[in-house]
C-alpha positions in Angstrom: 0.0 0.0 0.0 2.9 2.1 0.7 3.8 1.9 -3.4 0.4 2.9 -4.3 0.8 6.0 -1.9 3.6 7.1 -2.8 2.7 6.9 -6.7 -0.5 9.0 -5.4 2.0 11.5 -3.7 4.2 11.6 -7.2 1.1 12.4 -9.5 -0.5 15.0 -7.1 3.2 16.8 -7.6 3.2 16.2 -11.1 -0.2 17.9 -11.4 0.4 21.0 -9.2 3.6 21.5 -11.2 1.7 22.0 -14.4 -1.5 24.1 -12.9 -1.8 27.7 -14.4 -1.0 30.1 -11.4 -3.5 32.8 -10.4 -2.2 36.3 -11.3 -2.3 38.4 -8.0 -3.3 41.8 -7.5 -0.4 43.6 -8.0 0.3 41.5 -11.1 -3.1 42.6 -12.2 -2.4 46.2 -11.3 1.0 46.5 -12.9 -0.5 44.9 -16.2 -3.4 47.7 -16.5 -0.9 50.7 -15.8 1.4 49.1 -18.7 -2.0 48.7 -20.6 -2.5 52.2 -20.1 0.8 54.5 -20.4 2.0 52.5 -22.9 0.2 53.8 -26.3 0.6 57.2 -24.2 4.4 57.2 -24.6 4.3 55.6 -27.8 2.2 58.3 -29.5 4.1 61.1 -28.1 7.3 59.5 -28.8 5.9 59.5 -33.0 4.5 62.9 -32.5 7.7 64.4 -31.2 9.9 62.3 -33.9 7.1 63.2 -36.7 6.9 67.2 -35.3 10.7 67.3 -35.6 10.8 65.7 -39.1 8.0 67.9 -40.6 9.0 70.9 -38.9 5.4 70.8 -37.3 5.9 71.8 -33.7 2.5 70.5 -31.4 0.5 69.2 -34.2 1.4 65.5 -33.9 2.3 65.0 -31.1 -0.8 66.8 -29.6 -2.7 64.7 -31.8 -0.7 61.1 -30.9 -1.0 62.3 -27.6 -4.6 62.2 -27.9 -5.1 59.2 -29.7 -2.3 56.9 -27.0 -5.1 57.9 -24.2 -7.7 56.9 -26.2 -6.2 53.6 -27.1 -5.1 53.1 -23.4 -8.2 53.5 -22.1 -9.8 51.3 -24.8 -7.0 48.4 -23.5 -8.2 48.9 -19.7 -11.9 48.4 -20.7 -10.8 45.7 -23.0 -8.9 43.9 -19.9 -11.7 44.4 -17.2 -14.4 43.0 -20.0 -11.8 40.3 -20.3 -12.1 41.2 -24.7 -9.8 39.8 -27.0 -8.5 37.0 -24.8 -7.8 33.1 -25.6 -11.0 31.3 -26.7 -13.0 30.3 -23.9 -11.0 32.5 -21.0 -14.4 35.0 -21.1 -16.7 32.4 -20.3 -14.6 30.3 -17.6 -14.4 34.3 -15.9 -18.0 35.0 -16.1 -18.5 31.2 -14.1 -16.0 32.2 -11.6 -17.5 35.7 -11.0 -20.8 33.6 -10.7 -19.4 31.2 -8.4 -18.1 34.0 -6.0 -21.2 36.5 -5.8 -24.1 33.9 -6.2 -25.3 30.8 -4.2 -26.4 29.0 -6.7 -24.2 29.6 -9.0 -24.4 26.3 -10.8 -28.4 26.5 -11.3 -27.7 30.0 -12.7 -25.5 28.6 -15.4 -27.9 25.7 -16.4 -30.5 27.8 -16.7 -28.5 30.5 -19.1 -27.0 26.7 -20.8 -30.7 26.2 -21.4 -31.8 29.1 -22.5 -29.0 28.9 -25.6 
């Protein structure tokens, strides 16, 4: 019995090795700042390079400017909706928030399942 517990012991290791791992907070955090200045600075980096090219002082990089914090908010609402992510991530999401707000969760879910 020993053999059989320790081959139990060896595939429960095995199998937590390979499990995803939760992002934490801070993770999350970091990730929607990045999502957020990055188009920022890379607009006003092209605007400034562009303005110095074409001898156009604030025009572009006002305008690039503009357009990075549009684009980095449209990445934050596309993160928190959880848009654009691998197939299936959205749905697995929607059950966990499910799972942690309602008590019945599960009946929830059948019903929607039905309702398709």
């Amino acid at each position: 019995m020993s053999d059989l517990g320790d081959l139990e012991a060896r595939i429960d290791a095995a199998q937590d090795k390979h499990k995803p791992k939760e992002e934490s907070e801070l993770s999350k955090t970091l990730n929607a700042g990045m999502e957020f200045t990055a188009p920022i600075l890379g607009g006003i980096l092209i605007g400034y390079g562009l303005d110095r090219w074409l001898e156009t002082k604030p025009i572009f990089i006002l305008s690039l400017f503009l357009l990075g914090v549009g684009a980095g908010f449209v990445n934050i609402y596309k993160a928190s909706q959880n848009i654009g992510g691998t197939i299936g991530y959205s749905e697995l999401h929607q059950r966990e928030k499910n799972a942690k707000t309602s008590q019945n969760a599960d009946s929830e879910r059948e019903e929607s399942e039905k309702d398709a």
